[in-house]
Every structure is written in structure tokens, then in C-alpha cells.
C-alpha positions as CSV (number, residue, x, y, z in Angstrom):
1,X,98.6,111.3,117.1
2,X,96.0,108.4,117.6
3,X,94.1,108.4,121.1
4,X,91.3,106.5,123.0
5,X,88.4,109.4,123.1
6,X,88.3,110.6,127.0
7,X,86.1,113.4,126.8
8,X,83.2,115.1,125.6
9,X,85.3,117.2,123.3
10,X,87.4,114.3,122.0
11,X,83.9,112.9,121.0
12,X,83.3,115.9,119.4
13,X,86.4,116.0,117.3
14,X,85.5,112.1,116.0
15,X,82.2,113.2,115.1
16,X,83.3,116.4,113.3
17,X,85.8,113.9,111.1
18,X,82.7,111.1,110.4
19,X,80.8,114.6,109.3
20,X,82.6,115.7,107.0
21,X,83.5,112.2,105.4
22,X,80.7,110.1,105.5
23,X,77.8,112.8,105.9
24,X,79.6,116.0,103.8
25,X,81.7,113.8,101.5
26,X,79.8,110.7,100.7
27,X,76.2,111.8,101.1
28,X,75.4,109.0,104.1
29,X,72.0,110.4,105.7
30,X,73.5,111.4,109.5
31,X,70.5,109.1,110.8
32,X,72.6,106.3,109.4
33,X,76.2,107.4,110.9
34,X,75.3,108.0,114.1
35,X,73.3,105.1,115.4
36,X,72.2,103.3,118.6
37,X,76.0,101.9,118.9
38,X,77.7,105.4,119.4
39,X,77.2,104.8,123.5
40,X,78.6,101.0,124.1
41,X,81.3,101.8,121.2
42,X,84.9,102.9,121.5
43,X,86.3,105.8,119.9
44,X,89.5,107.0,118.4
45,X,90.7,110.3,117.5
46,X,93.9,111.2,115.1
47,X,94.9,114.7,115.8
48,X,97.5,116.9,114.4
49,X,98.4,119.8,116.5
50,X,94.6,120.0,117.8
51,X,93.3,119.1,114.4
52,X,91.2,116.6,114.4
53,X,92.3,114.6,111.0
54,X,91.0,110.9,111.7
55,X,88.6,109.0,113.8
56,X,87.1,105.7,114.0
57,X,85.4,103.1,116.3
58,X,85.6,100.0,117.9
59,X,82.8,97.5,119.0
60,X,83.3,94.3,120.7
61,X,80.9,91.5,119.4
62,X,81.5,88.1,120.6
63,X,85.5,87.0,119.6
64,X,85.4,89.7,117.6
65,X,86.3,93.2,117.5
66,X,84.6,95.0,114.7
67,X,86.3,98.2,113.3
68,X,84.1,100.6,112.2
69,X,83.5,104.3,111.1
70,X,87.0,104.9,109.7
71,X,87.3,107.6,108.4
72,X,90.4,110.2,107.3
73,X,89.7,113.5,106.5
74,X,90.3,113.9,102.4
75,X,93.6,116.5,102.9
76,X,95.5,114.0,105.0
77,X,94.6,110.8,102.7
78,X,97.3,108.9,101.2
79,X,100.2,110.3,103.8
80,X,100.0,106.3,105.4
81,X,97.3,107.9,108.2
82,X,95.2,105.1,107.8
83,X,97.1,102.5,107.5
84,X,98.7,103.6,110.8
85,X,95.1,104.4,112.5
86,X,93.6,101.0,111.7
87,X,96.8,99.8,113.2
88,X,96.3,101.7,116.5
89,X,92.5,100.1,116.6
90,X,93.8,96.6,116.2
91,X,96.6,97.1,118.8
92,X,93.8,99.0,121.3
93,X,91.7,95.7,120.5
94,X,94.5,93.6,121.3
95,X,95.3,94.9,124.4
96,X,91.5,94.4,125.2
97,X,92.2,90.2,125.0
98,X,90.7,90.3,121.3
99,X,92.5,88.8,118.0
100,X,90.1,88.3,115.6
101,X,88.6,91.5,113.8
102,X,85.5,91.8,111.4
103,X,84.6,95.3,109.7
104,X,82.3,96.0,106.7
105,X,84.4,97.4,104.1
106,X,83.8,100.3,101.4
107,X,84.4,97.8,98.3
108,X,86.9,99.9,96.8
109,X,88.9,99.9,100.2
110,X,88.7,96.2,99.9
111,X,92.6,96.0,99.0
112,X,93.8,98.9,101.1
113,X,92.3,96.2,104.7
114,X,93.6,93.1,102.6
115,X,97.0,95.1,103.7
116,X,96.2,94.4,107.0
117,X,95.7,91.0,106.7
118,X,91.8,91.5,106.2
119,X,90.1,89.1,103.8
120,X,86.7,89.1,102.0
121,X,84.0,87.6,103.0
122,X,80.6,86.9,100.9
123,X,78.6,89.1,98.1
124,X,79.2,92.7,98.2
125,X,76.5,94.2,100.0
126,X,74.6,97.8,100.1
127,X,75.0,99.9,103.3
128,X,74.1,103.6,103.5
129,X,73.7,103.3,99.7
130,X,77.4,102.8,99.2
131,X,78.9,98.9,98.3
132,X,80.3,96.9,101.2
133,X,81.9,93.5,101.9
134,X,82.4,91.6,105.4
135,X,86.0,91.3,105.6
136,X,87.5,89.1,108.4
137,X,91.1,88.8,109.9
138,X,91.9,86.0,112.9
């Protein structure tokens, strides 16, 4: 279900879910979601039968792996999908030598991390026009 992206097309299918979430769905500019990181990041794919359902992206900074660009796409929501992929990027981090995690969370996903073990960090902040908050685990 969950992968490491090894190829071009993988990529492809990642970038077609952060489309039609982040671009189609929540009106982010695409010169915002795809920026200078996409290169030195890690990416993961969810796939269901070939379907590309899920995606998301890991960068190492420091101590920290930072989880970003998670995104499910709106007809698999609320089946436990993402819960299960930011599961997968922890454990991929993990076996990388990292345990502490940082991610900038949509505010009203700020419960659905604080499941993982994610807490809140500082003032709600403005990213791509949409309200964020630092939330930390270590």
C-alpha cells in the first residue's frame, strides 16, 4: 500500500495526489507545493491497485525528520489511510536513525497528529494562505 518513490512514475503518482489536494482542492498556488525541496526530499506513495490514493514527504533537518505534504485523496479519507501513512513515514524515518519529528500542521488536523503523539508548538501561523501550527514529537 505505502512505498518509498523509486521511479519517475512513482513521482508522478505523488505529485498527481498533492494536485488534486493541495492545488485542486485547497486552492494552494502550485508555485507554493512544489518548491526547491522536491529534489533532496523523500517521497511516499499509497496505492490501491495502481491508484495512486495518498502521498507525502519526508525531509531530514538536523535531529529531526520533518513530515510534510500529506495528503489523502478526499474519496479515501476517513477509512484510517492516514493515520496508517503518517505511520509508515515515521517508521521509514526511523529506520533512517531519526526519532524526533517536526511537521507544520493544517490547524484543524491539529488533533488528528496529537494522535500520533504530535504536540503543538507556538501561535498558529499562515502558510499558502491556509492556518498552520509547528507540531513536534521526540
Amino acid at each position: 500500500m505505502f512505498k518509498i518513490v523509486q521511479s519517475f512514475d512513482e513521482l508522478l503518482k505523488a505529485y498527481s495526489v498533492r494536485a488534486i489536494v493541495f492545488v485542486e482542492e485547497q486552492k494552494c498556488p502550485y508555485k507554493i507545493e512544489v518548491d526547491e525541496f522536491e529534489q533532496s526530499s523523500l517521497h511516499i506513495l499509497g496505492e490501491i491497485d495502481g491508484e495512486p490514493i495518498a502521498a507525502g514527504r519526508i525531509r531530514f533537518l538536523g535531529e529531526y525528520a520533518k513530515l510534510e505534504r500529506i495528503a489523502v485523496r478526499k474519496d479515501f479519507r476517513g477509512t484510517g489511510l492516514g493515520h496508517r501513512l503518517v505511520d509508515f513515514m515515521m517508521e521509514v524515518a526511523r529506520e533512517k536513525g531519526f526519532n524526533k519529528y517536526k511537521m507544520h500542521a493544517q490547524a484543524y488536523l491539529v488533533d488528528f497528529y496529537a494522535q500520533h503523539g504530535f504536540v503543538k508548538k507556538g501561535d498558529m501561523f499562515q502558510e499558502a494562505g491556509i492556518d498552520h501550527y509547528l507540531m513536534v514529537k521526540e
